[in-house]
N, C-alpha and C positions, 0 to 999 in steps of 0.2 A: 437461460440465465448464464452469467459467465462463471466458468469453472478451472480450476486451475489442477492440472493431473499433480499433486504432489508425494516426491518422494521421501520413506523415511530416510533422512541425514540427519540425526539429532548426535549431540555429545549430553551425558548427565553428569552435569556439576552444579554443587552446592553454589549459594552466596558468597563462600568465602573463596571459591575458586573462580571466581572473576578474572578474566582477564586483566592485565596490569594496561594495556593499551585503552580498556573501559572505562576507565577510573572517572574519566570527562562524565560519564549518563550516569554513574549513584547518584549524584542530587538531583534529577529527573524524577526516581521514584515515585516521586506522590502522585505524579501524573500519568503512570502507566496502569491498567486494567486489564483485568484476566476477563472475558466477554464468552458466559455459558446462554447457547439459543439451541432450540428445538426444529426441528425440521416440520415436514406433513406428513412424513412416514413415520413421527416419533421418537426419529434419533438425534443423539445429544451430538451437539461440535464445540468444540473450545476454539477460542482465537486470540486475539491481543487488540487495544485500542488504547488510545491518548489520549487529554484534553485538550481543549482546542481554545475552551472559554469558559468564564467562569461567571455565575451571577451569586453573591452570597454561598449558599451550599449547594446551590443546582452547578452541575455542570453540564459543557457539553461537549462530545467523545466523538471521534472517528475512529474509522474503523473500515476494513473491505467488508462490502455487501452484502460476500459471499457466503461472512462467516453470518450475520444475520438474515439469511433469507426465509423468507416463510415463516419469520416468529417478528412479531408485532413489538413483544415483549420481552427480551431477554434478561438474564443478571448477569450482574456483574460484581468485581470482588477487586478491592484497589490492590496495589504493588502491597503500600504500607500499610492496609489492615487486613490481610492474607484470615480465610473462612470467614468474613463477614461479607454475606453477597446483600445484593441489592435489587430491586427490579428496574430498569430502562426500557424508556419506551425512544422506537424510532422514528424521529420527525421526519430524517428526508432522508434519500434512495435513489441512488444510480446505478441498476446493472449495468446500461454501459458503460462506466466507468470506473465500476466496482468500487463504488466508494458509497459509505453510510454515514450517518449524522445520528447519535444516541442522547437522550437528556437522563441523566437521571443525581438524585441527592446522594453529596456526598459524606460519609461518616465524621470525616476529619476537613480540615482546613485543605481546600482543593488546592493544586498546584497547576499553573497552565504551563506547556509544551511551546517554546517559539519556533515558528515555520520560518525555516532558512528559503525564503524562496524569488529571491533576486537573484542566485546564480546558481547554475547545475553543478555539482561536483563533476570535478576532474577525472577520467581514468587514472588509477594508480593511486586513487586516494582514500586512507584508513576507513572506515566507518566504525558504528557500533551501533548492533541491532539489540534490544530488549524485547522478550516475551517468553507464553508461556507455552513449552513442547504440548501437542494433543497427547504423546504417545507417554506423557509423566514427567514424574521429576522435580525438580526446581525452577523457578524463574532460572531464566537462562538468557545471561550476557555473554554475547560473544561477539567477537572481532572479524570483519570483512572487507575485504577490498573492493574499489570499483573496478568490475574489470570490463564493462564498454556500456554503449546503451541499445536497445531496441527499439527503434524510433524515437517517443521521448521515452521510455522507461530504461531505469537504472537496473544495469544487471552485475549481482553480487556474486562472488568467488569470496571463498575460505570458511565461509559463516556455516555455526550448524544451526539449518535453519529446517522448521518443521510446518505443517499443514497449523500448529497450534499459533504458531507467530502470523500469518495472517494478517493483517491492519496493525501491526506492532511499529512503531517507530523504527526509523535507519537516522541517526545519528552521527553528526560531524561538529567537533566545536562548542559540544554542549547545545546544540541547537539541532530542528526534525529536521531533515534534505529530503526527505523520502518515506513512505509508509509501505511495509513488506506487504504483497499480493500473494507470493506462492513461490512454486518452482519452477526452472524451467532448463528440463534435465537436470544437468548439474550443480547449475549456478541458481541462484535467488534471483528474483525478480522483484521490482518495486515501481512504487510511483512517486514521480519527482514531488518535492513540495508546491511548486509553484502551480503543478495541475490541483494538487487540494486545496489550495488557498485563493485560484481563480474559480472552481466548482465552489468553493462555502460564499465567493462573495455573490458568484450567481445565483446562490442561494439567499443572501441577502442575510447572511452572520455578518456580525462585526465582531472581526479580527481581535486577538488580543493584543495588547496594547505593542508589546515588544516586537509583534511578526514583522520580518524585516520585506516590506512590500517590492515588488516588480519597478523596475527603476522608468516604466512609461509617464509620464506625468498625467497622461488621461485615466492612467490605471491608478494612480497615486490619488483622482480627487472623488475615485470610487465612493459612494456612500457605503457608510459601515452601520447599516442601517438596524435594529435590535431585531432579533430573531422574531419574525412571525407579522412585524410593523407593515411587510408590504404584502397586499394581497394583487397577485400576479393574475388573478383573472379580472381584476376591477383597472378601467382604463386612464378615469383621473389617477389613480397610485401609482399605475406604472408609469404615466405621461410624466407624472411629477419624478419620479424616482429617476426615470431616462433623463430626462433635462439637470439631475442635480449630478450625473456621474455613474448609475450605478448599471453596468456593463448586462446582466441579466434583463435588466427591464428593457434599455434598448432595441436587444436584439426581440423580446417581447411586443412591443409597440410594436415594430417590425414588421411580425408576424398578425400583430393587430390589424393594423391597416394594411395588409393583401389579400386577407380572408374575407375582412367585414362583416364579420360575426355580431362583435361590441360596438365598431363604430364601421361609419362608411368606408369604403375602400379608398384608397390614398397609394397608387402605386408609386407617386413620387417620394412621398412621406416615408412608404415601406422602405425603399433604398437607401435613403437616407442613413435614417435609424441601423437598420444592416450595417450600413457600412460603419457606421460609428462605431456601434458592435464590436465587429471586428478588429478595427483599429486599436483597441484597448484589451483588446486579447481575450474576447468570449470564446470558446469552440467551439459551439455549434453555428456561431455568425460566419467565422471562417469557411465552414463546408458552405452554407449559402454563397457567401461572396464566392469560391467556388464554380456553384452549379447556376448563378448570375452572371459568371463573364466564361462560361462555356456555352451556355443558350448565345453568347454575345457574339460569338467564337464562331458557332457556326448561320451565322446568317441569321437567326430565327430573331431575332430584335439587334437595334442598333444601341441601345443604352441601355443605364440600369431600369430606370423606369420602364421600360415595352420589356425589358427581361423577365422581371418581377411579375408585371400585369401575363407576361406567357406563360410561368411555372406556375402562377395562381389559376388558372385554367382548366376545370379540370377535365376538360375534353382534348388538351393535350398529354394530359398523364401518360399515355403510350407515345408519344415522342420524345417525354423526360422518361422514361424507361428506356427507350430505345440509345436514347445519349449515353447512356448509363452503363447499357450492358453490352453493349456494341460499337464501341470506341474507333473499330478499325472501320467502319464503315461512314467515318464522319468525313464531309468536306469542310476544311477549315475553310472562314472568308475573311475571317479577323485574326490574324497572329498573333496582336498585341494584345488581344482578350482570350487569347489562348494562353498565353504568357502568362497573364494575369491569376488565372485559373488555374494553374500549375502553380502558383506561389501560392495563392491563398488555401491549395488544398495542404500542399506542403506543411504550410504553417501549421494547419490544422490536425496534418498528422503527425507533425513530428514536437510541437510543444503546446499542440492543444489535447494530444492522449485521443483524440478524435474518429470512434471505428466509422462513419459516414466519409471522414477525408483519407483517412487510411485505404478502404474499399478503393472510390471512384482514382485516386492515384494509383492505388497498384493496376487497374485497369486499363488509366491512360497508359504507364509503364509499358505493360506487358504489349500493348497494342505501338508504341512508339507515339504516341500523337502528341505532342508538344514536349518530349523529354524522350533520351536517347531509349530505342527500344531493348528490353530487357526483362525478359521472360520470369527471369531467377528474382531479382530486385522486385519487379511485378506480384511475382507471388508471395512473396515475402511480404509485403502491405498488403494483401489481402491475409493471409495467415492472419496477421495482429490482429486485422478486425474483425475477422471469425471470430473470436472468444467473444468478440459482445455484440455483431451485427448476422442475425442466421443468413440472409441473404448472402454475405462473402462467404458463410460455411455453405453455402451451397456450392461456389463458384470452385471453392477447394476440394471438393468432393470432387468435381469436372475433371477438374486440374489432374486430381489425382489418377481418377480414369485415366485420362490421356496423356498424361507424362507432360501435363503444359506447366515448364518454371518447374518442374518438381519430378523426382522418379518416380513412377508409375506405381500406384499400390493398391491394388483393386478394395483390399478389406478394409484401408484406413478412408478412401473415396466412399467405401459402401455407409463407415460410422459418421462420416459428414454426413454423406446426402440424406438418413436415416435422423440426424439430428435437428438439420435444416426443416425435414419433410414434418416430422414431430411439432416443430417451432411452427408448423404452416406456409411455408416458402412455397410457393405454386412452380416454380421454374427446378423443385427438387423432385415434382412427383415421375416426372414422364423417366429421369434417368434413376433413379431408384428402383421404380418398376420394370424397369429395361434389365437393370442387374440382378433382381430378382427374376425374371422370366429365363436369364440364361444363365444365372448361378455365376455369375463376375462378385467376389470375394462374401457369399453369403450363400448358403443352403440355398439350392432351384426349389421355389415355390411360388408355381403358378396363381395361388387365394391370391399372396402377397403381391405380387407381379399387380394382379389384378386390380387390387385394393388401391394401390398407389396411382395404378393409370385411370381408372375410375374419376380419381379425384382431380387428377390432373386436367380430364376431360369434362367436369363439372367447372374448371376455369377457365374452359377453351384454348387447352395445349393442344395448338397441332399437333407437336410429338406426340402425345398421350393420346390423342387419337388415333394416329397414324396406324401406332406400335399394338395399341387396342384391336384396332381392327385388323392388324394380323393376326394376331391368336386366337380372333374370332374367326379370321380364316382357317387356321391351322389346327383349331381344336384341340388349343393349349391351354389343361387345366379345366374342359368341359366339353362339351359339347361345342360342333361345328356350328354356328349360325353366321350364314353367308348374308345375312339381311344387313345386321348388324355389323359385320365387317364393309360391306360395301356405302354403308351409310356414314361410318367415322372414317370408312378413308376417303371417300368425298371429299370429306368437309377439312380433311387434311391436306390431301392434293391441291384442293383449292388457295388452302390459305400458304402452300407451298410448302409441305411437310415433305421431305423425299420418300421415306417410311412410306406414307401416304401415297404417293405417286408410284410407288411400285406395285404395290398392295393392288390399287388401281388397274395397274396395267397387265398385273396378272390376270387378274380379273376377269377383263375386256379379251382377253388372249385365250383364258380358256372357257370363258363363258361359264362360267360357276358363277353362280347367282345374279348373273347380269349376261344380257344378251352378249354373244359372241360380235365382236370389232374389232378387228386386225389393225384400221387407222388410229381409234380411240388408244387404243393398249398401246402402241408404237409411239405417237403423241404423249403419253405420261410417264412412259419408260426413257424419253429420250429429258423428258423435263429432269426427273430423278438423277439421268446419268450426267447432265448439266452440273448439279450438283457435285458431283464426286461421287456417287450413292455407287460403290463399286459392283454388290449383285446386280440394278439395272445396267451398268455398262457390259458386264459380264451377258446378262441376254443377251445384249446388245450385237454384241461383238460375236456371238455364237451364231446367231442371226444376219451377220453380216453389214449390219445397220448400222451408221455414223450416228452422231450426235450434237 
């Protein structure tokens, strides 16, 4: 789940010690919420959330995710009827996006929140955030500047801003620009209005009346459809809702017709749809149109439709992996669908808040393939999308091992890859287990070592095999068995694990649990030393052997 490390910066002032620069958000009040939810462990978090809409007395609230995870049901306690809590229940949920959707009745005459979100505030420009400290005190208004952004998100300077403000309103103009996530270091961190106001319509809210919409005209004839009207797994609702505007269902039809789940498959249909998507500014359409003109990019289809019909495939899944994670080994044949693919991921990372387009960009980045190569900028889009995609906290856990875009830091590389591995990332087990078996920034403990490459090798990690079978050569953390070693590094060498190939070659050389082969052993250690595997060149070279 996405988490945000926050520090305490809190000031404690009363209501009457408002800032004079605040003055614009007192008549907001009615619309702000103190939001108490429980965790699985039991323990209470406070946060901050707004409204967003209102029906009679029910309203409906935003809020980060983070502050409701794990509770179904939380309360809540308005600005202006302070100790009168309430129960809310959560209709909708985006960890990746760290954004919630709350309904619950209100005491008093509700007030709605308008989302500024036709224009991103300016660096240099005053804010005013509302909410309530976790660590006490009083509502707490205070004054902040914009001091840049981090892809799309607004990052705040001056504010004393705490873990309890969380989903609290960022204010400019009397109007929301932003809704507070957390800290980050110094500064606060936020997300723009315009990603909460294109997530509620994906959601299929209709907006309040005053939200000043995205100046797209395709985004403009969006359905504003009443909470709950479109059921997103039924295909006449979405076909209808797609054909009337409404950007979610689109990019759903989309997905409709390349599955063929609901209806038959339609990969011309699916692109379509997609692309319309995107056009109107969905996020997740963006990363498709994406990873649709990078299949296009390299050879593997000549349009959208054969694009679509190859990522629908799922006997290609390891070659949309391999696109994925291994960027520098692509031959581009299409430019112009490289280009393409480089804008649409952009889009999607930089004002669709999007950690799928964030990831595969900072990849291409770091690798140079369609945009100047850049290691530091590379990692940097992956970082953002670590907090909501484990996959990229995989890749930064690497990163961090190897000093790739990043200074080297074995123990902060060990909390990724242990967080990733946690989450299930299969491409985290073989190098977690690797740092555990040689104590790289975590206590040496062989069980662990173990346990991780175990798993690894239950998904068919070469590495995790390779690496297995040396400690089952070396009698790391048990007993020697040479059967066991000689069988996972097979099956490594084969699939070209270098680990595996040396493993092998020692093997074959000394004749420990496989017949003694001076050719076979020479043949695996020079495949290894091909690699760069520096111990097989090191035999190698001792032995007086090329490679």
């Amino acid at each position: 789940m996405l988490r945000y490390v926050v520090l305490a910066v809190t000031l404690m002032v009363g209501m009457a010690a408002w800032p004079a620069a605040a003055q614009d958000a007192t008549s907001l009040r009615g619309g702000i919420v103190k939001i108490m939810s429980v965790n699985l462990e039991g323990m209470r978090r406070t946060g901050t959330g707004f409204v967003v809409k209102a029906e009679g007395t029910s309203v409906y609230i935003v809020t980060a995710e983070h502050v409701v995870e794990d509770d179904p049901n939380p309360e809540i306690e308005f600005f202006t009827r302070q100790n009168t809590q309430v129960k809310a229940m959560v209709l909708r949920r985006s960890p990746r996006y760290d954004l919630a959707l709350l309904k619950a009745e209100s005491p008093l005459q509700p007030m709605v929140l308008g989302l500024e979100a036709s224009a991103m505030p300016r660096v240099g420009d005053e804010v005013t955030t509302i909410g309530f400290p976790r660590t006490g005190g009083a509502w707490l208004v205070s004054r902040a500047d914009l001091a840049g952004h981090d892809g799309a998100d607004l990052i705040l300077s001056g504010g004393a801003i705490d873990e309890g403000n969380s989903g609290g309103p960022v204010i400019r103009g009397g109007k929301v620009v932003g809704m507070v996530q957390g800290l980050q270091g110094k500064f606060a961190k936020a997300m723009p209005a315009s990603v909460v106001a294109s997530t509620l319509e994906g959601w299929g809210v209709a907006m309040a009346a005053d939200i000043t919409k995205p100046t797209s005209e395709d985004a403009k004839s969006a359905t504003d459809a009443q909470m709950g009207s479109i059921d997103y797994s039924n295909f006449v609702q979405v076909k209808k809702a797609a054909e009337q505007g409404d950007p979610r269902a689109m990019f759903q039809l989309g997905e409709m017709y390349s599955d063929g789940k609901v209806v038959q498959e339609n990969f011309a249909e699916s692109a379509k749809w997609y692309r319309h998507s995107a056009d109107v500014g969905y996020p997740e359409a963006h990363t498709s149109m994406g990873m649709i003109s990078l299949i296009k990019a390299v050879g593997l289809a000549d349009g959208d439709e054969s694009a679509v019909r190859f990522g629908s495939d799922e006997s290609k899944k390891s070659e949309i992996i391999s696109l994925i994670i291994h960027p520098e080994r692509l031959q581009i044949r299409n430019q112009m669908a490289l280009k393409e693919s480089v804008k649409w991921l952009r889009v999607g990372a930089e004002q669709g808040h999007n950690a799928n387009a964030q990831f595969v960009l900072g990849l291409l980045t770091g690798a140079g393939v369609g945009v100047e190569k850049d290691p530091v900028q590379g990692a940097k889009w992956i970082r953002l999308a670590a907090t909501k995609e484990p996959a990229a906290q995989a890749f930064m856990g690497i990163y961090y091992l190897t000093g790739r875009g990043v200074e080297k830091d074995f123990i902060e590389a060990a909390r990724r890859l242990r967080d990733a591995a946690e989450k299930e990332v299969p491409m985290a087990y073989a190098t977690l287990g690797m740092m555990y078996a040689e104590g790289l920034g975590v206590v040496k403990d062989y069980a662990e070592a173990s346990k991780w490459l175990r798993k690894g090798v239950q998904h068919g990690d070469p590495e995790a095999k390779g690496y297995l079978g040396m400690l089952h050569l070396l009698g790391w953390g048990g007993p020697q068995d040479l059967t066991q070693a000689y069988t996972l590094a097979r099956e490594a060498a084969e699939q070209g694990d270098q680990t595996g190939q040396f493993v092998l070659g020692v093997m074959f050389f000394s004749g420990n649990g496989v017949q003694q082969n001076t050719d076979e052993s020479l043949k695996w250690m020079q495949a290894a030393a091909r690699q760069g595997y520096s111990p097989a060149q090191e035999f190698l070279r001792e032995r007086g052997q090329n490679w």
